[in-house]
ZAGUDREN-133408 format. One line per field, with one value per residue (C-alpha): x, y, z; residue in one letter. Coordinates in pm, whole numbers, padded with zeros to 5 digits, always signed. Each point is the difference from the previous one (the first is absolute). Layout:
xx <- (X, ...)
yy <- (Y, ...)
zz <- (Z, ...)
r <- (A, ...)
This chain:
xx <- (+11947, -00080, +00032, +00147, -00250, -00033, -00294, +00038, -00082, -00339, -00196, -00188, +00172, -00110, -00234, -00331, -00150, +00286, -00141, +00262, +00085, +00273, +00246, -00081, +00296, +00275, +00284, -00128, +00292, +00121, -00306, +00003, -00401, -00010, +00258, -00200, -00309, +00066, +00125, -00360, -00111, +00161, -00013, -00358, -00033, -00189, -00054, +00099, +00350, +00116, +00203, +00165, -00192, +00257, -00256, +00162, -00128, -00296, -00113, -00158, -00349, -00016, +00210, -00245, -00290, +00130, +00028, -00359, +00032, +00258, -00106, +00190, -00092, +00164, +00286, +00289, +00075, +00368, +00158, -00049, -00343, -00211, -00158, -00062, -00211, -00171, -00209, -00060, -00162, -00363, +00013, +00217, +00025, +00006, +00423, +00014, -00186, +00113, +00340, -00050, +00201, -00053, +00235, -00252, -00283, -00268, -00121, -00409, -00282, -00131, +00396, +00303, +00011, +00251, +00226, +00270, +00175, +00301, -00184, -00104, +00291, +00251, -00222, +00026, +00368, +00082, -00230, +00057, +00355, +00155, -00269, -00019, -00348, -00033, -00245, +00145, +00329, +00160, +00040, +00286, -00118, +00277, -00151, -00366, -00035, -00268, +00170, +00071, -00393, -00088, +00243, -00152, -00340, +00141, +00114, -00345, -00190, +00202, -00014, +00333, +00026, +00158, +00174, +00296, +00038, +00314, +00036, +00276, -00292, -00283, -00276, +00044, -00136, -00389, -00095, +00105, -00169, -00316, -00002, -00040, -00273, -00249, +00209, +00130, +00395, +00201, +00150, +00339, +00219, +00348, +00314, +00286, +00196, -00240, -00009, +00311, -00194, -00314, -00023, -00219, -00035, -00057, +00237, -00116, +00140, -00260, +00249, +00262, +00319, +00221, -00065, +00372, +00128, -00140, -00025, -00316, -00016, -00121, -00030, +00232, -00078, -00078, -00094, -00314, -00076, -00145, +00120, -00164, +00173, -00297, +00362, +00053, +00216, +00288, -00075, +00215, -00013, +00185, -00305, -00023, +00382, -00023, -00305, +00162, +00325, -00163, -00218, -00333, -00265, +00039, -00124, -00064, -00291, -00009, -00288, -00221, +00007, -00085, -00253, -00164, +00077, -00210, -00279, -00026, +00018, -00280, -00254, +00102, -00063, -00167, +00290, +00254, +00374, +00282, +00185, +00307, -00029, +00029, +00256, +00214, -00049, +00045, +00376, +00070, -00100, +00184, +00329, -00050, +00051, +00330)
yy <- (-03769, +00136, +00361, +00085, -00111, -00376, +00079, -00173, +00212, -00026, -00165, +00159, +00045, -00314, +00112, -00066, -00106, -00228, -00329, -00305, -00287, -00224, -00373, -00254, -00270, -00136, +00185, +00235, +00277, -00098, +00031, +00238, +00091, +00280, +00136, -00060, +00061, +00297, +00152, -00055, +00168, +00303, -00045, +00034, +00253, -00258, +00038, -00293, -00163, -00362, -00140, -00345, -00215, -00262, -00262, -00319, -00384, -00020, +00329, +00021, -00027, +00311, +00171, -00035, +00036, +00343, +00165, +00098, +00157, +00194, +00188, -00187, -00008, -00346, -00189, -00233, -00327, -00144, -00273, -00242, +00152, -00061, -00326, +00042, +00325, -00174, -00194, +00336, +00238, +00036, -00030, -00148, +00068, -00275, +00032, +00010, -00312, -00206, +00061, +00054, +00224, +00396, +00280, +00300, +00093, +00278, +00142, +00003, +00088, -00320, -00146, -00119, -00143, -00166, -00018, -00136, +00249, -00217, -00204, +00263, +00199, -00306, -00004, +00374, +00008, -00322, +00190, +00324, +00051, -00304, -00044, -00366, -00185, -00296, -00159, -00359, +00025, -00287, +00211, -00164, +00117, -00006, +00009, -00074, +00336, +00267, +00160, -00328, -00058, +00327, -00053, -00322, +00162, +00271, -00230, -00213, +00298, +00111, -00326, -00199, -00311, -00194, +00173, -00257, +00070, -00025, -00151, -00129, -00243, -00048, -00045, +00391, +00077, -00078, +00370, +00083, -00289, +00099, +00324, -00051, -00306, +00088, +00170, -00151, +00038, -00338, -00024, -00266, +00041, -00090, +00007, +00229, -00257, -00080, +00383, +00004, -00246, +00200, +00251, +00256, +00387, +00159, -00056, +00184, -00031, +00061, -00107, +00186, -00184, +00250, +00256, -00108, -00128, -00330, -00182, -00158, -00337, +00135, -00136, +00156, +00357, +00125, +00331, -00114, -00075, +00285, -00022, +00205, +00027, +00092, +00131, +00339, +00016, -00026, +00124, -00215, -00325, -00334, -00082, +00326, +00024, -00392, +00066, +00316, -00102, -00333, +00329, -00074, +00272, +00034, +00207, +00037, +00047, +00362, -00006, -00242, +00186, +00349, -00141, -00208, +00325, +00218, -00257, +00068, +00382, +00035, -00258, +00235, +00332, -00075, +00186, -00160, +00106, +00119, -00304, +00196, +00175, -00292, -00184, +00367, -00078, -00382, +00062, +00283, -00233, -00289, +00199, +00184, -00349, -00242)
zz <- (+09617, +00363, +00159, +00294, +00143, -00112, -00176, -00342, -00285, -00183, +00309, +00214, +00359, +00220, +00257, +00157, -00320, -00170, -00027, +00004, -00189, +00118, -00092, +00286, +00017, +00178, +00002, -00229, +00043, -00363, -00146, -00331, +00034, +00229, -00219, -00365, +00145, +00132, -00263, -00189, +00260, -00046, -00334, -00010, +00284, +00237, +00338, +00088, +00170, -00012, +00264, +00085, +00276, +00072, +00204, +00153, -00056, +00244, -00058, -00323, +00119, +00250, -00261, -00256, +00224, +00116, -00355, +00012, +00395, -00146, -00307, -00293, -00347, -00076, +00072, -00209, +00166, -00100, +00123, +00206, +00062, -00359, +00100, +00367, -00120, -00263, +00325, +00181, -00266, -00046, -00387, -00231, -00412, -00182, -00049, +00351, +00082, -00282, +00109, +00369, +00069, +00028, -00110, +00034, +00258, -00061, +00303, -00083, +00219, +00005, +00068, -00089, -00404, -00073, -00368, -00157, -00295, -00040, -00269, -00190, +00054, -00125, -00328, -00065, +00060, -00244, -00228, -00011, +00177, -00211, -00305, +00077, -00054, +00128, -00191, -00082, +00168, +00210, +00357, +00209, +00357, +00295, +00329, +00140, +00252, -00044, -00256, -00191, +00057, -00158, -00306, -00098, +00007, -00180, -00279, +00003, -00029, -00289, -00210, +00040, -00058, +00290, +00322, +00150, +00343, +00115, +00401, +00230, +00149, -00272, +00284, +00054, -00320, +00091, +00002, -00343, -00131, +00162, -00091, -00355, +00059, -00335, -00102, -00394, +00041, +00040, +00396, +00043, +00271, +00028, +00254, -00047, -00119, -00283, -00145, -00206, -00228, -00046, -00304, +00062, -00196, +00327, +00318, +00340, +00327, +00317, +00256, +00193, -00153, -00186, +00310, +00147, -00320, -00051, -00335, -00139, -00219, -00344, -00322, -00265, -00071, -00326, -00181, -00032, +00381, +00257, +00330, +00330, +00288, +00257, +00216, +00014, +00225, -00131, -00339, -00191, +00151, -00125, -00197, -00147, -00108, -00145, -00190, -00154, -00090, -00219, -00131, +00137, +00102, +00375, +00292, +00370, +00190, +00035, -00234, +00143, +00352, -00158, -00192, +00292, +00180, -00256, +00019, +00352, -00011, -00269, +00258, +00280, -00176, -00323, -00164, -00229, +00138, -00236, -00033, -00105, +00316, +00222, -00188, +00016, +00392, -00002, -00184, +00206, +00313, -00061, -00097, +00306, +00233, +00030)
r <- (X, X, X, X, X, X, X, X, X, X, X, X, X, X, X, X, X, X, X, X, X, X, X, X, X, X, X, X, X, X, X, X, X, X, X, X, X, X, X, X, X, X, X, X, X, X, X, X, X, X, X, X, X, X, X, X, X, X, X, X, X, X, X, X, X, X, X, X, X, X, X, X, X, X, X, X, X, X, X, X, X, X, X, X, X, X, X, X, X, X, X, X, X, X, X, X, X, X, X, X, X, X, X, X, X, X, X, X, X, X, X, X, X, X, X, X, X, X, X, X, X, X, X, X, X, X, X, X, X, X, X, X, X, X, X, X, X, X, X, X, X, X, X, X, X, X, X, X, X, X, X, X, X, X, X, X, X, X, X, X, X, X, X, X, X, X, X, X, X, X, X, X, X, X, X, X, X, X, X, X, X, X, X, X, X, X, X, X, X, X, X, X, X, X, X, X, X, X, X, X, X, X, X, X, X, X, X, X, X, X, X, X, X, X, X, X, X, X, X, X, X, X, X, X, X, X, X, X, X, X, X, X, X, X, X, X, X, X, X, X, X, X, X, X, X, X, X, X, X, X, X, X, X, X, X, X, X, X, X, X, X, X, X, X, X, X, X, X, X, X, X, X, X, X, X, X, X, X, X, X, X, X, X, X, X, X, X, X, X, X)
């Protein structure tokens, strides 16, 4: 809620000692942080603000390298932006590097370190959002992005058995399977036109097909199989309504971005966020926009 004055209520006003945090991406006018993180913020009476930072191809590197000059606490990095950063930071956690790609930056005094929440944030939603452990499950993976990168770690991490990725061209897959190198859970890829014939307790889709309507080839759908939708926009995609009507457990990926987004927030501050706050502000957010 804000006054008359746009100040929002339960912050301090921003002034001369508001310290910033900010989403660096391209476009990045859609983006749902400023809009979750904030609302932490006030929240927790910080006096802090987050903004968007939409930075172009080709200037990553000055962008980054200016966060320090200008007084920020930390920075998110969305798309297409993870990787590039992952070369430019000082530091890198071990998430970060194994998957090379980085989602968070905390400003430091001795520079920029680099993480990557998405991981972590993936295995607390599937966890604690769904009540879904992993441990020897047959993951069928679509896509071989960042996010499908920090999925499959996710899933390692957390015991399955075998993750399927699922690619149009199978020599795209590469990162996924090195991300979980020592790690003990099974890695096959196969095309699209091979997933119908894979049965698997855990479907999750880290592509953008279903954003305009688009099918994916699935298996059949059961009552016994958990399907993620890392889409949240829209909020019932194709996936979503398939996998419900054959009564399977399925959701979007509103859950994985406010947990990665809560990750972030408590290495920024040190504080953990009310997650029902943000996700109050995500909903309200996304019904806001066409």
């Amino acid at each position: 809620m804000t006054d008359a004055g746009g100040v929002v209520a339960g912050r301090p006003p921003i002034g001369g000692t508001t310290r910033t945090l900010g989403v660096i991406g391209w476009p990045v006018d859609q983006s749902l942080s400023p809009a979750i993180h904030n609302a932490a913020i006030a929240a927790l009476g910080l006096d802090l603000v987050y903004v968007a930072l939409p930075v172009a191809p080709g200037d990553v590197r000055p962008a980054l390298e200016g966060l320090a000059a200008l007084g920020f606490v930390g920075a998110n990095v969305t798309m297409p932006h993870k990787t590039e950063a992952s070369g430019i930071v000082d530091e890198r956690s071990d998430d970060a590097a194994r998957l090379d790609a980085v989602n968070t930056i905390v400003v430091t005094a001795d520079g920029l370190v680099g993480h990557n929440t998405d991981a972590p944030g993936f295995d607390r939603m599937l966890r604690h959002d769904e009540m879904v452990d992993p441990a020897g499950r047959h993951a069928l993976l679509y896509g071989a992005g960042g996010a499908a990168r920090a999925v499959a770690l996710a899933l390692a991490r957390g015991g399955a058995e075998r993750v399927t990725v699922v690619v149009r061209d199978p020599g795209r897959a590469a990162p996924v399977v090195n991300a979980l190198a020592g790690l003990d859970t099974a890695v096959e890829v196969v095309g699209f036109d091979e997933a119908p014939g894979v049965s698997a307790e855990l479907l999750v889709n880290a592509t953008p097909l279903g954003a305009h309507g688009e099918e994916l080839p699935t298996p059949p759908l059961t009552a016994s199989t958990t399907v993620i939708d890392l889409l949240y926009r829209p909020v019932l995609t194709p996936l979503i309504a398939r996998a419900r009507a054959a009564g399977a457990t399925a959701a979007g990926g509103m859950g994985l971005l406010l947990h990665q987004a809560a990750l972030s927030f408590e290495l920024w501050t040190g504080q953990v966020p009310p997650l029902e706050v943000m996700s109050a502000a995500a909903v309200a957010a996304v019904g806001e926009r066409p």
